[in-house]
N, C-alpha and C positions, 0 to 999 in steps of 0.2 A: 741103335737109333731106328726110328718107324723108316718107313717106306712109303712113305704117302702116296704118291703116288701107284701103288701098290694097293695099297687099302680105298682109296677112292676107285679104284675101278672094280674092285671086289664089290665094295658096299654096293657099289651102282647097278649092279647086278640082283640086288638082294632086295632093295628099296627103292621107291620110287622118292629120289632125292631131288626131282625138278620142282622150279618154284610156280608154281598153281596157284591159282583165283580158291580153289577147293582146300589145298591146306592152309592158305592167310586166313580164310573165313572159319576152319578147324580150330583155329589159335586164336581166335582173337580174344576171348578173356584172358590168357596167359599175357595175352602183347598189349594188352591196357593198361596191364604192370611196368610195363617197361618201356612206354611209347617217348617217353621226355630223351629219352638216353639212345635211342637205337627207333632210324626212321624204318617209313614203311618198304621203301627195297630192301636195306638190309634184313626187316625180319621176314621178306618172301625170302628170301634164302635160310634162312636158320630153319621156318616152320617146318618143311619136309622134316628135318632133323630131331624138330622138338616130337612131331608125332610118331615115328619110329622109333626113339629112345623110348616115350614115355607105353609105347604097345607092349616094345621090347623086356623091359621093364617087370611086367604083369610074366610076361611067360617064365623069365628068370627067378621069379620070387623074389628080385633083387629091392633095392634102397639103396639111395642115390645120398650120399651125406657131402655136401659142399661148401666150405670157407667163406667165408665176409667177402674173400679177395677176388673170388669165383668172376668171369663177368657175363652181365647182364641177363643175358640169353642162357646162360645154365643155370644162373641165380635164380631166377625168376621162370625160365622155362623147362627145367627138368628135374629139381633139384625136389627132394620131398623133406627133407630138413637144412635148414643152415645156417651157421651159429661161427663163433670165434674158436679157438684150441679147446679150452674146457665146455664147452656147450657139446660142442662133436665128441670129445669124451665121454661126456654123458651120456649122450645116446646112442654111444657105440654100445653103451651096455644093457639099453635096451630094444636091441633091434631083435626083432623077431625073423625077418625073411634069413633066406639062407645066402646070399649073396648081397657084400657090402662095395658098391662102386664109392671109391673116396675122390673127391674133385678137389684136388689140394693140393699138396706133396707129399713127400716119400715117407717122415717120420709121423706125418698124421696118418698116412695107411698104416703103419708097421703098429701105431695106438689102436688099432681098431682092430688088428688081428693080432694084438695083444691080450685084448678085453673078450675078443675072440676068437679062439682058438682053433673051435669044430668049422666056423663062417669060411668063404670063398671073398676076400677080401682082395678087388681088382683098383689099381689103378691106371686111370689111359696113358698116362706116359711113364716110364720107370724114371724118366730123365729128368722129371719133376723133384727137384732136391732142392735145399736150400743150403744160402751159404753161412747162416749161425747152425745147423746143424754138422756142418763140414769142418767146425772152426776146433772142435773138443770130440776127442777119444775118452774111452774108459781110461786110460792110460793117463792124460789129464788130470782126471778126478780124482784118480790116486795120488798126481803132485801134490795136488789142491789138498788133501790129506792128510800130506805127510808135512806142508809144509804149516795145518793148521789142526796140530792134533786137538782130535774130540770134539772140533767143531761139524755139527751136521750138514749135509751136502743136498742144498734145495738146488734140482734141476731145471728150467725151463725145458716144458714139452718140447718144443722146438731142436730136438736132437735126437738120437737114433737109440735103439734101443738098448744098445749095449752101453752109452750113456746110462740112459735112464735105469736099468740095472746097476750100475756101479754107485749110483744115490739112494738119498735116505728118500725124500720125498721129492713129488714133481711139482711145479706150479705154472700158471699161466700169468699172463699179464692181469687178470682181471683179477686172479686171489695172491699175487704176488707177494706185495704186504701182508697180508692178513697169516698167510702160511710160515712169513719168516718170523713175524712177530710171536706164531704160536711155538716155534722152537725152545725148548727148555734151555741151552747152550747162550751164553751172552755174546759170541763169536758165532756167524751164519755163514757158510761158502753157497756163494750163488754162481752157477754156472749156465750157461757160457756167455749169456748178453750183459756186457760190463754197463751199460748205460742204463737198462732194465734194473739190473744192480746198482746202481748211483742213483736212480730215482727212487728207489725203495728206499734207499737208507737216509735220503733226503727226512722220511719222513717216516722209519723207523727209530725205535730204544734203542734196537740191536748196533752189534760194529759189524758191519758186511763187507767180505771181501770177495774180490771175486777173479773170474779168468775175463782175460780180453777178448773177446769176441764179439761180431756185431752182424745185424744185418743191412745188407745192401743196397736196402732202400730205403730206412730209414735213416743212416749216418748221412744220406744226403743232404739231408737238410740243415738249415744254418741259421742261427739267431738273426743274422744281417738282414737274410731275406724275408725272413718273417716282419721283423721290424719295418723292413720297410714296403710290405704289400701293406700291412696296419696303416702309416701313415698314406700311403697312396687311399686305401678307403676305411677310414678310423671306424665305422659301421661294424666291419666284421668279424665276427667270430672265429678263436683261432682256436683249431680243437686238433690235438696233438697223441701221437701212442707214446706207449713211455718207454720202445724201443728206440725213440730219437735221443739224443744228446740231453744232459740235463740244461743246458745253456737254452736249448729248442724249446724245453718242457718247460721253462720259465717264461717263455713269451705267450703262454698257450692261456685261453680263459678258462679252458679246461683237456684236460687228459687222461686219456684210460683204455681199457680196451676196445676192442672192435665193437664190440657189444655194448659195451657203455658207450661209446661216439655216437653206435644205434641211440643208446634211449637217453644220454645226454638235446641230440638234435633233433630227437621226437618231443618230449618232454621241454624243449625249451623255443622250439619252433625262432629260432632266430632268423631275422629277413637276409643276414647274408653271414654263409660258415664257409669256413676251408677245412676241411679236413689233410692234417699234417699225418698223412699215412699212404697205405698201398690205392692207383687209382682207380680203381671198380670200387671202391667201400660208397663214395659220392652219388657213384651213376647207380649204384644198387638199391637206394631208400628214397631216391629223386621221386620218382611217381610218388609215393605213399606221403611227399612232404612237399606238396607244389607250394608254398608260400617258404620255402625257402630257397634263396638262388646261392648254388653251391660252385665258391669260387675255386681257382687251383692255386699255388702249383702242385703237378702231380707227376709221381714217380712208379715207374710200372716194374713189378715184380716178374722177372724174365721167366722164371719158374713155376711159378703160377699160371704164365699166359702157357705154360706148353700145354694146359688143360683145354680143348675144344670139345665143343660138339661130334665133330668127329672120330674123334679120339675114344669120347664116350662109345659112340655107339659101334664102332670096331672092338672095343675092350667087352662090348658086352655080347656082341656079332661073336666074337671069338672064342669068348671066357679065357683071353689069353691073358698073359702081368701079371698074375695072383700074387699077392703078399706074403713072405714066408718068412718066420722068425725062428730061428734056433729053439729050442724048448724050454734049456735053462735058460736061456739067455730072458725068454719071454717071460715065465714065473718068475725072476728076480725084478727084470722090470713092471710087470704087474705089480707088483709090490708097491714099486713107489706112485705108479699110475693110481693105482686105488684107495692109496694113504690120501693124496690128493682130494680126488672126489668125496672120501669119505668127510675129509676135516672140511671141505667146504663147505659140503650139507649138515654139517656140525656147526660151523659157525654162519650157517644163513644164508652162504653168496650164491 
């Protein structure tokens, strides 16, 4: 576990982390991005942070790749790409600097220093885990195997890498379908998010079956409550991941990934959405979308939040956390990482 304490008075040494009239006015195109969601005290605190990360940054050679879930101030203030699981895939494989700071969790670092191998692939907190990655061993996937021979074993990215090596192919929520449909086998094992699983085959040919596993912040949610914030204001927009329940994903006017909720509530500009997902995905596209008012309820991803500012710029202050994957372990799940990317960019998504 960090040391906070420890690392703030290190850092405070190193940087000039006080909040100044000199770094607010430093930042202010970055904080135009993000003024709807985060007032102007809070971001005199962040800016020291944001300008030292993004110095810091240049001397490193590093790139900064951070999750839909990211909030505000790294989204928007440090971040030089960020995208959903497959979108960060993707450009794990074309990053050119030699240091990849991942602002996510643990099995999206371990994707990036899968993809690349020679890279210095840091994350600021090691403790950044999740718990559908926690839910399925390699050891699983061999149940799931044995107890459905010759059916092929589609992984959700959301798992570790020794997972992802004991599968045929990986998929995200966004090519979820697309990937089980392209299976040659009439029988798919999708692993480990059962509900991710249940909404696929809602609207797959295939028969899917799958491991029990879920994430924590999406099994929160409940048709009840959905239904009845609808009737409280019939107006809004109920846009849903397909990580929730499929009973959730039936009340939804739409569902899909991080990246589709993006360009679902760009592309459809409705005057009022809820997004039924992690809550920084709302406060993250707020500026870019003022004629929409983005209602809740929302549920915060405990793992995600251990991502700060600070955290960044100790991980990068230090070059300490570096990501380290076994080697076979790595080439085997390269495999299914890359079958993935590959059949996406084969069928369009």
């Amino acid at each position: 576990m960090l040391d906070m304490d420890q690392i703030r008075t290190t850092l405070s040494e190193h940087y000039d982390l006080k909040p100044s009239q000199e770094m607010t006015d430093a930042t202010q195109d970055i904080y135009a991005t993000t003024s709807r969601v985060i007032n102007p005290a809070d971001w005199a605190l962040y800016a020291p942070y944001v300008v030292a990360i993004n110095a810091l940054k240049k001397e490193r050679n590093a790139v900064i790749l951070a999750h839909n879930y990211m909030t505000p101030e790294i989204y928007h203030g440090v971040a030089d790409f960020v995208g959903d699981s497959l979108q960060l895939a993707i450009k794990a494989t074309e990053v050119e600097e030699d240091v990849i700071v991942q602002c996510g969790v643990h099995f999206m670092a371990e994707t990036s220093k899968i993809l690349n191998p020679a890279k210095t692939v840091l994350i600021p907190d090691m403790d950044a885990g999740c718990s559908l990655a926690e839910s399925i061993t390699a050891k699983g996937v061999e149940e799931m195997r044995a107890k459905y021979p010759g059916a092929p074993v589609v992984t959700y990215v959301n798992t570790t890498a020794e997972v992802k090596a004991a599968s045929d192919i990986c998929c995200t929520s966004s090519n979820a379908l697309q990937i089980v449909n392209a299976m040659e086998s009439d029988t798919v094992i999708m692993t480990p998010d059962q509900y991710l699983a249940q909404n696929v085959a809602n609207e797959s040919h295939k028969k899917v079956v799958y491991w029990e596993g879920s994430c924590i912040v999406h099994e929160l949610y409940t048709p009840e409550d959905l239904r009845a914030y609808r009737e409280l204001d019939p107006e809004v927009k109920i846009i849903t991941h397909p990580e929730c329940p499929p009973a959730v994903v039936a009340e939804a006017d739409f569902s899909g990934s991080t990246s589709g909720i993006i360009k679902w509530v760009t592309d459809n500009k409705p005057a009022k959405a809820m997004l039924v997902t992690e809550c920084s995905m709302a406060s993250n596209i707020a500026d870019e979308l003022p004629e929409v008012d983005f209602a809740k309820p929302c549920n915060a991803c405990p793992y995600m939040k251990k991502i700060t500012l600070e955290k960044i710029l100790w991980s990068l202050h230090t070059m300490q956390d570096s990501v380290e994957v076994d080697l076979e372990v790595a080439e085997k799940a390269k495999l299914s990482v890359t079958k993935m990317i590959d059949l996406s960019k084969k069928l369009g998504l």
